[in-house]
LORO-749701 format. One record per residue (C-alpha): residue in one letter; z negated, y negated, x. Coordinates in steps of 0.25 Angstrom, whole numbers, padded with zeros to 4 digits, always signed. Layout:
<guros>
aZYX/...
</guros>
This chain:
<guros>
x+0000+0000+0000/x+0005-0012+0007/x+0000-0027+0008/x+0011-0038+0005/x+0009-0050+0011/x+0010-0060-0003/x+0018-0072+0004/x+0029-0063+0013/x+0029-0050+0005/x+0026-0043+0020/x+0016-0030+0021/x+0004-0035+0028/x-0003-0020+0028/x-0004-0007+0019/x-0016+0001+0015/x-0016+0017+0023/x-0026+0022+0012/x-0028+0023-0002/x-0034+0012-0008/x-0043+0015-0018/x-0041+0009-0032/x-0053+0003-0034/x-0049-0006-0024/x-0035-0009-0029/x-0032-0021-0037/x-0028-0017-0051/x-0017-0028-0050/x-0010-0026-0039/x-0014-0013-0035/x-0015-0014-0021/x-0031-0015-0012/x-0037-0027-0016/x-0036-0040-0007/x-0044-0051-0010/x-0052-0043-0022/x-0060-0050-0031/x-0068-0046-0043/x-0066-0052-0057/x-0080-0056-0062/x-0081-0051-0074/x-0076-0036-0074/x-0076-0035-0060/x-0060-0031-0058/x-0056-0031-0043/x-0042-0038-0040/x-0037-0046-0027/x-0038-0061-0029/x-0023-0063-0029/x-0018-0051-0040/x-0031-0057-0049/x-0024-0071-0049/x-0012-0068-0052/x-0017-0060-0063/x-0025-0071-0068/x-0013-0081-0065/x-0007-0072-0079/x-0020-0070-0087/x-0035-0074-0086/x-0041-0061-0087/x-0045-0049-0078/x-0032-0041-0076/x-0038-0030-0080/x-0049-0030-0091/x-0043-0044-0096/x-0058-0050-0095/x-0058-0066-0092/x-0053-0071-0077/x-0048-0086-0076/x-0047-0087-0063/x-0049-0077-0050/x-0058-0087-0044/x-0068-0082-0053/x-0068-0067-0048/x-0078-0062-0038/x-0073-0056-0024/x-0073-0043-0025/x-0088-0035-0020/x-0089-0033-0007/x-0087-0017-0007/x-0075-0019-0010/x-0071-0028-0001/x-0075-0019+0010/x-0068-0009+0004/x-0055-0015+0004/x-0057-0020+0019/x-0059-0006+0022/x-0044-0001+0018/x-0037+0002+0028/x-0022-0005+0031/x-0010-0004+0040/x-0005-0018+0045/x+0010-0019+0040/x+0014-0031+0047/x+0026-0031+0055/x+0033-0023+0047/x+0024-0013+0047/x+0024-0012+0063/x+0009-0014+0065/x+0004-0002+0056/x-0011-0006+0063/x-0021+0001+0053/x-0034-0008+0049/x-0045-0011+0038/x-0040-0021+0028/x-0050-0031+0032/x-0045-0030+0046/x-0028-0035+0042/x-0031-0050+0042/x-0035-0049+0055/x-0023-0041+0060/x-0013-0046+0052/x-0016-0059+0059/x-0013-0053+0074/x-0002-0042+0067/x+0005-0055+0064/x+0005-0061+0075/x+0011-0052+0082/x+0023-0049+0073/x+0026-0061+0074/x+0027-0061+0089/x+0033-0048+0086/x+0043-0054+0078/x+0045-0065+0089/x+0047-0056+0100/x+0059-0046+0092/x+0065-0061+0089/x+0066-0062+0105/x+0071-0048+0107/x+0087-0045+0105/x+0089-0038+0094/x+0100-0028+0101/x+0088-0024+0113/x+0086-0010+0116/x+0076-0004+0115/x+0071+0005+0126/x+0068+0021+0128/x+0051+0017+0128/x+0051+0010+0115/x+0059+0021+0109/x+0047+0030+0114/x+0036+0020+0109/x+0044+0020+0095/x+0044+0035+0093/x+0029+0037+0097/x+0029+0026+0086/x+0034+0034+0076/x+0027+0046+0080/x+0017+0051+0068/x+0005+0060+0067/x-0004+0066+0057/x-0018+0061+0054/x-0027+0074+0054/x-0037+0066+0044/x-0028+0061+0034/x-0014+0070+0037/x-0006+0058+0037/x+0005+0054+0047/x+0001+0043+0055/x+0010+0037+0067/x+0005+0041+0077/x+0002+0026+0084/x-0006+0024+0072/x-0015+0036+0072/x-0026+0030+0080/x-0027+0017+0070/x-0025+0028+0058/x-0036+0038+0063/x-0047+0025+0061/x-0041+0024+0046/x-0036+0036+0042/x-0044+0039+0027/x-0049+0050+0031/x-0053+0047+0043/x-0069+0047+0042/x-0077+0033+0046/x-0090+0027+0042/x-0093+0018+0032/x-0093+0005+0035/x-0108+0002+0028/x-0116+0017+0028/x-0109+0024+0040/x-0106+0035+0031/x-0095+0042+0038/x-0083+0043+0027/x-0068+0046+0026/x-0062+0033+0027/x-0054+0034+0014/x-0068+0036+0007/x-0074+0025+0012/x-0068+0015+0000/x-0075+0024-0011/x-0089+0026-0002/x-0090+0010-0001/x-0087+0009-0017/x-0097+0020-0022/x-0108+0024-0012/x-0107+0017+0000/x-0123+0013+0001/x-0122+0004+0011/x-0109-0005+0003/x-0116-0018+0001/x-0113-0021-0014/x-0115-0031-0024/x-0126-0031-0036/x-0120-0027-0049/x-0126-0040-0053/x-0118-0049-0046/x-0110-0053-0057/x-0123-0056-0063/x-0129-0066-0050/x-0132-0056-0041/x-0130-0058-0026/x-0136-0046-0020/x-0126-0037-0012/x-0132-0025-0004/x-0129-0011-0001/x-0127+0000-0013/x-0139+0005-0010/x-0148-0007-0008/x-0140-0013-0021/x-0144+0001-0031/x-0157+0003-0025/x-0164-0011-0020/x-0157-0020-0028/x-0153-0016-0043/x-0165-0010-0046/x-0174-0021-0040/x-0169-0033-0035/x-0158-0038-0045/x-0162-0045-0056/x-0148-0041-0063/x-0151-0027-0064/x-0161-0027-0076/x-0153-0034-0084/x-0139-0024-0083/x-0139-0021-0094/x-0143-0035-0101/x-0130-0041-0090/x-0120-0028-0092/x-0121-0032-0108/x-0121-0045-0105/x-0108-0043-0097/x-0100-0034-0109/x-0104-0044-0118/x-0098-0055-0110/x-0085-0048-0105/x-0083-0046-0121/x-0085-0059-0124/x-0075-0063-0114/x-0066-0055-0119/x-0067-0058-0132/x-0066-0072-0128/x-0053-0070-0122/x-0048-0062-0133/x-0052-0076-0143/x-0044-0084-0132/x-0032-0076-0132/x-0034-0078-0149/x-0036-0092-0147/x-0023-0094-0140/x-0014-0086-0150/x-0022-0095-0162/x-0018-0106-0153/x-0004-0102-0152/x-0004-0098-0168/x-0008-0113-0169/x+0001-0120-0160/x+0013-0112-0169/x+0006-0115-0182/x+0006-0131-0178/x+0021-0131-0173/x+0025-0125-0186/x+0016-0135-0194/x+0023-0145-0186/x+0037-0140-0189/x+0034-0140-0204/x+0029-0155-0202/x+0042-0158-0197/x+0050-0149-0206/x+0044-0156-0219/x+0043-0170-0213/x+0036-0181-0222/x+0034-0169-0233/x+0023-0162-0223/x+0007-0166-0226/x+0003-0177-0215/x-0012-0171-0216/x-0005-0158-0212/x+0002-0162-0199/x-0003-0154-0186/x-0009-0158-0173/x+0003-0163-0163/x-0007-0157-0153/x-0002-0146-0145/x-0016-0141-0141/x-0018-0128-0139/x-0033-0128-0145/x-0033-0128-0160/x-0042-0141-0166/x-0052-0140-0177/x-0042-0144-0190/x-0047-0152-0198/x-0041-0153-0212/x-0035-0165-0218/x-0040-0171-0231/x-0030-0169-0241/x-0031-0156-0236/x-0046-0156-0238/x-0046-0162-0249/x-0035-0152-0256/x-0044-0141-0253/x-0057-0147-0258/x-0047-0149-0271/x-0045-0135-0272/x-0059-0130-0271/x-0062-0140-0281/x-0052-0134-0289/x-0056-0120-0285/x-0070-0122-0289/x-0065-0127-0303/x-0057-0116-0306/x-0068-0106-0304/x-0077-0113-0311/x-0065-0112-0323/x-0066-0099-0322/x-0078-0097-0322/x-0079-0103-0335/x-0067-0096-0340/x-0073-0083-0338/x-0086-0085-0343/x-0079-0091-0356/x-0071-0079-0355/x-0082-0072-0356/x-0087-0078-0368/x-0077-0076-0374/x-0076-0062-0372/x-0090-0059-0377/x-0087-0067-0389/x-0074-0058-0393/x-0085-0045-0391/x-0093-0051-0402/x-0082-0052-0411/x-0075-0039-0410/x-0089-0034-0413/x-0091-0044-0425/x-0077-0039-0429/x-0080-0025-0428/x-0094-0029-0438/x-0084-0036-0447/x-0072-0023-0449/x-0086-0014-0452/x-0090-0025-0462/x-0077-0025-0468/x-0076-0008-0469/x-0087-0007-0477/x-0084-0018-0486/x-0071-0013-0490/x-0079+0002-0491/x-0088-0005-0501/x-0076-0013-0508/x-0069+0000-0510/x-0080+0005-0515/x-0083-0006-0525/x-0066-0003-0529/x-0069+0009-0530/x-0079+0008-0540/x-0073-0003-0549/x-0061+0007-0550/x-0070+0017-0556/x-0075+0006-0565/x-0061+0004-0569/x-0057+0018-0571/x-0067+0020-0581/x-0067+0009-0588/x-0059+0010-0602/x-0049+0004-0610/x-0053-0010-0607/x-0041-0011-0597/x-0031-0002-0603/x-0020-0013-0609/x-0021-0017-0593/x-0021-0004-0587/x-0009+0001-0595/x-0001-0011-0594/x-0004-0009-0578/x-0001+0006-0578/x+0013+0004-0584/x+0015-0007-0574/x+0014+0004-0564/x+0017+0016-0569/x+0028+0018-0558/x+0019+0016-0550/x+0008+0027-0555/x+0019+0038-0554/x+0021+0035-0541/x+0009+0042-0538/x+0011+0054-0543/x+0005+0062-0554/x-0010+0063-0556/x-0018+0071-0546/x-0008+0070-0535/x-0009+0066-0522/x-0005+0052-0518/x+0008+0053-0508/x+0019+0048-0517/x+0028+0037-0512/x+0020+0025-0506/x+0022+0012-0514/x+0016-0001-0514/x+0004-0002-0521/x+0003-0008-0534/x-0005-0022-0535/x-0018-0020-0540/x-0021-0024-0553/x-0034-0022-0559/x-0045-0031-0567/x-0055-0023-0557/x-0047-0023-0545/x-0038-0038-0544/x-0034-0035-0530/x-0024-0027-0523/x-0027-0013-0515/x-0030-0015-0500/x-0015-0015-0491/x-0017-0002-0485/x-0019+0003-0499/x-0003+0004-0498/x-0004+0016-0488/x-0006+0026-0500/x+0005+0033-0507/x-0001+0031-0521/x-0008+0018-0527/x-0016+0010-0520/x-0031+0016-0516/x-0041+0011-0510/x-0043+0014-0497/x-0059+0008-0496/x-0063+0011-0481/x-0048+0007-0475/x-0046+0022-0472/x-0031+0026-0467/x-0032+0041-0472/x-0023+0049-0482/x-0020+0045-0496/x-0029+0054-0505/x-0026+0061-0518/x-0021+0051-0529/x-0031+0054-0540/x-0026+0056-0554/x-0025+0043-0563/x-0036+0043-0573/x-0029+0037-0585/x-0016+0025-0583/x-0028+0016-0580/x-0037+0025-0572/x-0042+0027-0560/x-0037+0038-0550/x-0046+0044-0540/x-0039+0046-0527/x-0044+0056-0514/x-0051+0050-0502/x-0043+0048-0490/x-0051+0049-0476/x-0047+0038-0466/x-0052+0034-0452/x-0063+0026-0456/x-0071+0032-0471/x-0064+0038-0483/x-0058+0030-0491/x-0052+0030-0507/x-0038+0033-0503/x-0025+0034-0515/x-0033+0030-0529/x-0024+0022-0537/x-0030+0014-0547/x-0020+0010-0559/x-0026+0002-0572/
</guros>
């Protein structure tokens, strides 16, 4: 993995191990170079990669919490520093002639003498001729340069003028750590510094808090935490205290992101309004006309007083209306409860009627007896009115038969006992009229026999829905 130089584009040096990913940035994915630590989820990025990020978008690149600015990050802890100083690298400069193997830490301070010197080497070929031989000993010294060998730690070809340098950096080459002295392989020594190197000097887990110890691991779990800092007792209080606030910013980021699309929303809202005032010209309200402003923050709208006052106007009216109906209902109601009371006095009033006319037939009933039996004192009358009707009579059908001859009108109903006509429905029978006292609708009965040309025939009962009733007696005097 190669260093480029930003402002040449040139190879400065390249990395002989593996790198472990926790010290990669997650931007450019190459060994941190200038790390530093984002200060409120503790991201690792080098300085450069983070400011172009946050040159795009004010948040973390990778949990999108808040960031405005890389001056607000923390440098990265010093563990991790270390670590990256202790990677090994292979100077690249003169087009890769040098190949000299170091720590990282130590480049600045060859690349200043490696450049020099390929710019002297660069001064001397100008002086050479290009068409120069070369002679029989530089031949030699180029093929011993070429010449490989095997590593026997790491099984890896090495030229063979770079196996001394290589042997000192080879990862699997054993060395001593550079804070316990625990002899390690040196491929090894990045995890042993992160995890259980005792002797690491480490920040508190409080520093974010106000912290400023930093000590060894060892020193830190077992001296510090549990006695010295003040932090630790309150963990739990500062780690809630923490979530809580790392929600609240980004819920706060979320409302900003809202804010600006409401913004927008407005700023397209008071063009169109302003389109429609100059669309409709002098017909548009004046009270109505929108800000000229451009601002991007909205300003508290205060209504104008025609409008005010339209909408005091229509809860005014509002109000009346329900109080209208209110009344409406109520009298509605009244009302009602009054049509109850007169179906009921109605109903009173068709029982009333029922037996009256029961008691009337009754009466009828018996003046036609009266009638009946009453001798001569009629007769002239009587025969006078039974020759009047005599066709009607025979239409009846001879005494003792039953009444379904042809239905005829009845005759009008003359009698010095009974002035009036028969009731109307008394025109549903096939003989004479009867009397029909309890307004039953059953079957004619049996048209009794005529007791004399001015008697009184007695006629069946007929049964109807409500009582019997006198059905089919035909009186003729």
């Amino acid at each position: 993995m190669a260093v480029v130089a930003e402002d040449d584009a040139v190879a400065l040096f390249d990395y002989t191990q593996t790198v472990p990913h926790a010290l990669e940035c997650p931007i450019c994915r190459s060994p941190l170079a200038d790390p530093v630590q984002t200060p409120t989820c503790q991201h690792l990025f080098c300085r450069a990669c983070l400011a172009r990020s946050l040159a795009l978008a004010r948040s973390c690149p990778i949990d999108r919490s808040p960031l405005d600015s890389v001056d607000d990050c923390e440098p990265a802890p010093r563990a991790v520093r270390e670590l990256l100083d202790n990677l090994t690298v292979r100077c690249l400069l003169r087009n890769g002639a040098c190949g000299k193997e170091m720590r990282r830490d130590e480049w600045d301070r060859h690349a200043s003498v490696c450049g020099r010197r390929d710019e002297k080497s660069e001064a001397e070929a100008a002086t050479v001729a290009p068409t120069e031989e070369r002679s029989s000993g530089d031949e030699a010294e180029d093929a011993g340069a070429t010449r490989t060998e095997r590593c026997e730690l790491c099984d890896v070809e090495i030229l063979s003028s770079e196996m001394p340098a290589h042997l000192t950096t080879c990862p699997s080459s054993r060395c001593p750590c550079t804070h316990c002295s625990l002899n390690l392989p040196l491929s090894s020594h990045p995890s042993h510094l992160l995890n259980s190197c005792p002797s690491v000097p480490l920040p508190c887990p409080h520093a974010q808090h106000g912290c400023t110890y930093t000590g060894p691991r060892t020193q830190l779990y077992d001296d510090h935490l549990p006695t010295e800092c003040a932090y630790e007792p309150l963990k739990d209080y500062l780690e809630q205290q923490d979530r809580r606030t790392r929600e609240l910013e980004g819920e706060n980021w979320e409302l900003k992101k809202r804010v600006g699309v409401l913004e927008g929303r407005l700023e397209s809202v008071e063009r169109l309004i302003e389109g429609l005032r100059k669309g409709m010209g002098e017909y548009f309200p004046a009270d109505d006309k929108p800000s000229s402003s451009t601002s991007s923050k909205p300003s508290a709208s205060i209504p104008s007083p025609s409008f005010s006052s339209t909408l005091s106007t229509l809860s005014t009216q509002s109000t009346n209306l329900s109080s209208t109906l209110s009344s409406l209902s109520h009298s509605h109601h009244q009302h009602l409860s009054t049509t109850h009371h007169l179906v009921d006095e109605l109903a009173a009033l068709r029982a009333g009627l029922a037996g009256v006319r029961i008691q009337v037939g009754g009466v009828m009933m018996e003046m036609q007896r009266v009638a009946a039996s009453g001798g001569g004192g009629g007769m002239m009358l009587g025969r006078r009115a039974g020759e009047a009707e005599d066709e009607v009579g025979e239409a009846g059908g001879p005494a003792g038969t039953s009444g379904q001859g042809a239905s005829f009108p009845p005759p009008f109903f003359r009698s010095r006992t009974m002035p009036y006509p028969p009731p109307p429905h008394a025109q549903m029978y096939g003989g004479p009229p009867g009397l029909d006292y309890a307004g039953g609708m059953g079957a004619q009965g049996a048209r009794g026999v005529y007791g004399g040309m001015y008697g009184v025939g007695a006629g069946a009962a007929g049964m109807g829905p409500l009582s019997p009733g006198m059905g089919g007696a035909g009186v003729k005097l």
